[in-house]
DSSP file (Angstrom, degrees, kcal/mol; ACC not computed):
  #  RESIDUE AA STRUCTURE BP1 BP2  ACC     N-H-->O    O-->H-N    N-H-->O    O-->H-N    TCO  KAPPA ALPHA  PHI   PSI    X-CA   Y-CA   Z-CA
    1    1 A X     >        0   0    0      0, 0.0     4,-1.6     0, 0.0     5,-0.2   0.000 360.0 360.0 360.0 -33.0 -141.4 -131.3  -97.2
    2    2 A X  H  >  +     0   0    0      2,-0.2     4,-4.1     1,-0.2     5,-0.2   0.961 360.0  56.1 -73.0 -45.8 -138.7 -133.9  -98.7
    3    3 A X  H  > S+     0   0    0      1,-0.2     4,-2.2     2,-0.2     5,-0.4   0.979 105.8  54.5 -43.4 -56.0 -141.0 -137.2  -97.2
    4    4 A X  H >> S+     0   0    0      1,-0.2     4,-1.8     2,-0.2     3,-0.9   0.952 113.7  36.0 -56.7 -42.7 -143.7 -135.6  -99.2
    5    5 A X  H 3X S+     0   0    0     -4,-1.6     4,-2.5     1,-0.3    10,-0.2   0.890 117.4  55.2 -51.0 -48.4 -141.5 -135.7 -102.4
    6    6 A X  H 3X S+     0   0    0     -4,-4.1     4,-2.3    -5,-0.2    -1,-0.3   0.886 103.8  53.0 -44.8 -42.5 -140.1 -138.9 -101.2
    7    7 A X  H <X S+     0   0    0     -4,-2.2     4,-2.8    -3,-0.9     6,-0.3   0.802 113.5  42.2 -73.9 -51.3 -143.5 -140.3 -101.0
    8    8 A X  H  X>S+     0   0    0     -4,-1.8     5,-2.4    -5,-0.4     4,-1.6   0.986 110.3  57.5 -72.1 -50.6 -144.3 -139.4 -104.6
    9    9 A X  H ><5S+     0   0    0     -4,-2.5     3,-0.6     3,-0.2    -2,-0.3   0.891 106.4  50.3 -26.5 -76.4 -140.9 -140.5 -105.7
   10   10 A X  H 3<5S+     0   0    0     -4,-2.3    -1,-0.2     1,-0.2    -2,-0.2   0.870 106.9  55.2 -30.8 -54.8 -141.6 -144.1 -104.3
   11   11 A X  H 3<5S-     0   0    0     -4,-2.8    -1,-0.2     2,-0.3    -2,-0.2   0.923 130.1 -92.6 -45.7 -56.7 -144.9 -144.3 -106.0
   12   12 A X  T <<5S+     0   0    0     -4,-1.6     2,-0.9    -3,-0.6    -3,-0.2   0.159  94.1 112.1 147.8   1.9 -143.4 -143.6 -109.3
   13   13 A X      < -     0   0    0     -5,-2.4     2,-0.6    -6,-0.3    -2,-0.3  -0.963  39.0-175.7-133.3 103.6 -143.7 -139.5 -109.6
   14   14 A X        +     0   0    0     -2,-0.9     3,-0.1    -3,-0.1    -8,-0.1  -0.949   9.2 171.4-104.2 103.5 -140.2 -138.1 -109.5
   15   15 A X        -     0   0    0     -2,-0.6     2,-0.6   -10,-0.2   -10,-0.0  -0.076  49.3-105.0-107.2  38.3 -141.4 -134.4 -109.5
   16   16 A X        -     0   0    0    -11,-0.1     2,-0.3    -7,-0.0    -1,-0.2  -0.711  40.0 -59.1 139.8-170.7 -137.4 -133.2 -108.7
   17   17 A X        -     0   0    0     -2,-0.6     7,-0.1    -3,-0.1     6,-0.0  -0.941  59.7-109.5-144.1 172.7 -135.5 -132.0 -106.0
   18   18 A X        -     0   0    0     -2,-0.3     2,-0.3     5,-0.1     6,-0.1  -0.013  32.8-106.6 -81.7-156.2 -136.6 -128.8 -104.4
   19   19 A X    >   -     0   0    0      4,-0.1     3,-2.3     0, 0.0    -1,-0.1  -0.896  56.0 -46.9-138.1 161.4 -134.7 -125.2 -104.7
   20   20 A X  T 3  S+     0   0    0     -2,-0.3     4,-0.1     1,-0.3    -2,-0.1   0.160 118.1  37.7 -46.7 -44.1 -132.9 -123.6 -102.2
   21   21 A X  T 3  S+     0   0    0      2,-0.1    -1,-0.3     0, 0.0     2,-0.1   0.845 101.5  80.4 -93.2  10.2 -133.4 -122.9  -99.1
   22   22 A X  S <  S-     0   0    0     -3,-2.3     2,-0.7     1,-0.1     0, 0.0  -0.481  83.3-133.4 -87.0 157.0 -135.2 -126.7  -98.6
   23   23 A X        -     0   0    0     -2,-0.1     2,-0.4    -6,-0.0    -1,-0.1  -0.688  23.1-112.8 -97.0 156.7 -132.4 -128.8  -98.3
   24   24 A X        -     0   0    0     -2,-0.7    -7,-0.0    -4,-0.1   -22,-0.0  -0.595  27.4-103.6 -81.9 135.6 -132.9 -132.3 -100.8
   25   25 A X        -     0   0    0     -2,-0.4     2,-0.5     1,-0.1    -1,-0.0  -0.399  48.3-123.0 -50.3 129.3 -133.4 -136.3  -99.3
   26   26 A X    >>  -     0   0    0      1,-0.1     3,-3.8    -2,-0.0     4,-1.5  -0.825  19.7-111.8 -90.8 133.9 -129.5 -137.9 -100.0
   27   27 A X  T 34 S+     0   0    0     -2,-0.5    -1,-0.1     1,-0.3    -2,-0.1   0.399 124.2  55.4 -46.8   6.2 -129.5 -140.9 -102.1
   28   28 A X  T 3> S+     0   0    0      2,-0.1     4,-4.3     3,-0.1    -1,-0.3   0.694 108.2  50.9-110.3 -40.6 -128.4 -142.7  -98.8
   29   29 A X  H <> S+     0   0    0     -3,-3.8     4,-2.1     1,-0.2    -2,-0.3   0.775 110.8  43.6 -80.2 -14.7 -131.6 -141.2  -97.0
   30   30 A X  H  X S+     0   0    0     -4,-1.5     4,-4.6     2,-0.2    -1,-0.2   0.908 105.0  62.1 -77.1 -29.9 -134.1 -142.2  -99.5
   31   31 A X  H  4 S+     0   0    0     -5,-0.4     4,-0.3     1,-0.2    -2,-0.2   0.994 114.8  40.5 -49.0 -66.7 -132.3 -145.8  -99.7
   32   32 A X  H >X S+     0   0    0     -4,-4.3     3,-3.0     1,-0.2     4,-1.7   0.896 108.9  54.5 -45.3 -62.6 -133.4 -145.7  -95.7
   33   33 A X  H 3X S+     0   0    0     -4,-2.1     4,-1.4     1,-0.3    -2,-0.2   0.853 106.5  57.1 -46.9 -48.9 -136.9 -144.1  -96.2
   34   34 A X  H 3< S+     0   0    0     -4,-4.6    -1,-0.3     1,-0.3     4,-0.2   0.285 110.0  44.3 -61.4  20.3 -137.6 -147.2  -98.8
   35   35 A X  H <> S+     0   0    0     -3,-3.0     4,-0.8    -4,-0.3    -1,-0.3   0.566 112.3  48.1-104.5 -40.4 -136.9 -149.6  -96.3
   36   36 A X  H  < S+     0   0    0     -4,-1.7    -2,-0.2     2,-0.2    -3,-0.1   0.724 115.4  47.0 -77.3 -20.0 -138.8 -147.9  -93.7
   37   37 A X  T >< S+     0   0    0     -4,-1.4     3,-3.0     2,-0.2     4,-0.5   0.986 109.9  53.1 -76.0 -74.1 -142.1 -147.5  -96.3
   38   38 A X  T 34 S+     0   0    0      1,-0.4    -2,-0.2    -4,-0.2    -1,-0.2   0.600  98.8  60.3 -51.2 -26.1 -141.8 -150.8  -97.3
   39   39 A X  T 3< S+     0   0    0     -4,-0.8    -1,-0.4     1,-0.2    -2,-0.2   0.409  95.9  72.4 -61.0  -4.5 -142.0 -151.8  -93.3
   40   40 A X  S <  S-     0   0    0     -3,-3.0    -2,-0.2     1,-0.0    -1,-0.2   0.517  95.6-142.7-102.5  -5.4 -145.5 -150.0  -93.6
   41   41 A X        +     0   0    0     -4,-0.5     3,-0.3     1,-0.1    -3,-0.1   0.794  60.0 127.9  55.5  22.4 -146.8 -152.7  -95.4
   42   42 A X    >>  +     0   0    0     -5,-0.3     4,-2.5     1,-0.2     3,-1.4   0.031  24.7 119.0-109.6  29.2 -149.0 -150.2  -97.7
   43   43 A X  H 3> S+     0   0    0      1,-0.2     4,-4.1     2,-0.2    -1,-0.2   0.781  74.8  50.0 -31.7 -46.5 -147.9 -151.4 -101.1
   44   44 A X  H 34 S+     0   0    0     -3,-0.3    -1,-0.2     1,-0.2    -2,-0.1   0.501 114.1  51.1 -88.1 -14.7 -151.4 -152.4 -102.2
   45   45 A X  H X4 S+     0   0    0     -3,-1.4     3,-1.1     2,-0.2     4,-0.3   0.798 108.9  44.5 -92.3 -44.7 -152.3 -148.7 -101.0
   46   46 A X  H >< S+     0   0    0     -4,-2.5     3,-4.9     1,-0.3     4,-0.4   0.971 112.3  60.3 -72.5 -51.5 -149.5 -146.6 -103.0
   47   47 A X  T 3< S+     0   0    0     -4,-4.1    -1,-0.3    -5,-0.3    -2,-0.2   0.814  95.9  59.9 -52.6  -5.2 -150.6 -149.1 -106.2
   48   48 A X  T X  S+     0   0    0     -3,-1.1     3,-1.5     1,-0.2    -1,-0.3   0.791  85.5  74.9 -92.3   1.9 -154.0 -147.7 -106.0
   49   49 A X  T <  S+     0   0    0     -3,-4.9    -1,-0.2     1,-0.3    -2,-0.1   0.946 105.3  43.6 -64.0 -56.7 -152.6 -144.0 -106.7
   50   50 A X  T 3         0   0    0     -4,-0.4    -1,-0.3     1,-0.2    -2,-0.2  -0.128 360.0 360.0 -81.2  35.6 -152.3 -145.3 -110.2
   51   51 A X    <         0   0    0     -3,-1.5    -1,-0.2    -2,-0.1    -2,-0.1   0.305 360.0 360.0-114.6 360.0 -155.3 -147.2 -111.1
């Protein structure tokens, strides 16, 4: 569940952090995940969410 939020977060839709019992992405693990997204080469893909 936090990747999807991550996911949305990346895009530009920060819907939070969750509520107890899901545990939340640390500002050290999203740091990774946006390196690892950005290896995915789907930039052009995420921009079309908002067009």
């Amino acid at each position: 569940m936090a990747t999807g939020k991550a996911y949305m977060k990346y895009i530009g839709m920060d819907c939070g952090e969750f509520r107890s019992p899901i545990k939340n992405m640390s500002s050290d693990d999203f740091a990774r995940f946006k390196e690892d997204v950005k290896t995915l080469e789907m930039e052009e893909e995420f921009s079309k969410c908002f067009s």
